[in-house]
C-alpha positions, 0 to 999 in steps of 0.5 A, a space after each residue: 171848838 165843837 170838834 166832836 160835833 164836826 167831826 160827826 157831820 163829817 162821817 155823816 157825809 151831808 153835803 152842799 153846806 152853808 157854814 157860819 164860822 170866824 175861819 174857814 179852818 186852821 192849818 193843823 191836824 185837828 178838826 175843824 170846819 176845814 175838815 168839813 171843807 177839805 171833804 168837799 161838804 161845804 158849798 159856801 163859808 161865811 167868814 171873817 178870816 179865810 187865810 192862813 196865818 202866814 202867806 207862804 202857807 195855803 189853806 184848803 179854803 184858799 186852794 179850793 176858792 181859787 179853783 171854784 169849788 167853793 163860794 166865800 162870802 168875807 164879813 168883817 169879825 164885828 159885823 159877823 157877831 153882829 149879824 148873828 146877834 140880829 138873827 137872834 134878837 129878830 132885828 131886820 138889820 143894822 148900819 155900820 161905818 165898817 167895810 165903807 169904801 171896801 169890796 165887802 160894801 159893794 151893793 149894799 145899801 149905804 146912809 148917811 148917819 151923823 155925818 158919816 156912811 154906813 152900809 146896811 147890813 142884814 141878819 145872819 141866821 142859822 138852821 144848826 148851831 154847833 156849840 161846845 160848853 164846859 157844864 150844862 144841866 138838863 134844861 140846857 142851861 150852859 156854862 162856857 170857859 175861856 174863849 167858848 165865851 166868844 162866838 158861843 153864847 150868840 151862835 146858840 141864840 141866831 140857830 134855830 136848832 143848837 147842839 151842845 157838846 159838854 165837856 162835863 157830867 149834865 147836871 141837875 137843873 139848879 146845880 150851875 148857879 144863876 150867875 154862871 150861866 151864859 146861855 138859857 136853856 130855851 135856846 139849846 135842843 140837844 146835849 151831847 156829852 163828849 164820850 171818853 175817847 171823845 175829841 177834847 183839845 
């Protein structure tokens, strides 16, 4: 997670935030975008999880949803990476057999494909993207390690403006092999390199 990122629009203090993310936050001491919810920045969560790992445990999501001062938008997890792949790739929207039959299906538009319904569902773009990578180069091109390889690489791609926070020295351009970079450069604005007594778990 790009938790130093987060940590800095947190002391920034912008409000009325539209967040894009898998969860609305976990339950623990670390900083995540429950961090940004528990401080009242956040106007709506797009997400595919909002819950807590075990129900006998309330996230500030959960407290805040029920009490109105938050909108929740629930996609299921395939369609949200979906979604941000067709704001990335600048396709107008796609049918999924996925959510068919659920309250996520209701009002959209629903087909027949193949004998079987499909709901339409749209492009999920973003102003700002907050990504962390392991290594970048000062053209922007990113390498990922481990899970940063999931949400990463597409978020960077759907946003218009991505920011970067890199766990290691930028290098030179040249110095991260073809083979191993997962993001073009074309796609990042800004790098940060995570200072010293930075965030790193």
């Amino acid at each position: 997670l790009p938790r130093n990122l987060i940590a800095a629009l947190n002391r920034q203090g912008a409000k009325q935030l539209t967040g894009i993310s898998n969860n609305a936050g976990a339950l623990d001491d670390k900083v995540d975008v429950g961090t940004l919810v528990e401080a009242g920045q956040m106007k709506k969560m797009i997400c595919a999880f909002t819950a807590a790992t075990h129900p006998s445990r309330i996230t500030p999501f959960v407290r805040m949803y029920n009490d109105d001062e938050i909108e929740a938008e629930l996609v299921p997890q395939g369609t949200l990476a979906e979604r941000m792949r067709a704001a990335a790739f600048g396709i107008g929207g796609f049918y999924t057999p996925t959510s068919v039959g659920t309250e996520l299906a209701e009002g959209k538009e629903h087909r027949e494909i193949d004998g079987r319904t499909h709901v339409l569902e749209h492009p999920l773009p973003a102003d700002y993207a907050f990504i962390r990578a392991w290594k970048a180069d000062t053209f922007g091109n990113l390498q990922f390690r481990l899970t940063q390889r999931n949400f990463n690489p597409v978020m960077a791609m759907a946003a218009t403006i991505t920011i970067v926070e890199v766990e290691n020295d930028v290098v030179e351009i040249g110095e991260i092999e073809p083979d191993n970079v997962h993001v073009s450069g074309i796609y990042v604005d800004r790098i940060v390199r995570i200072p010293s007594d930075g965030i790193w778990y």
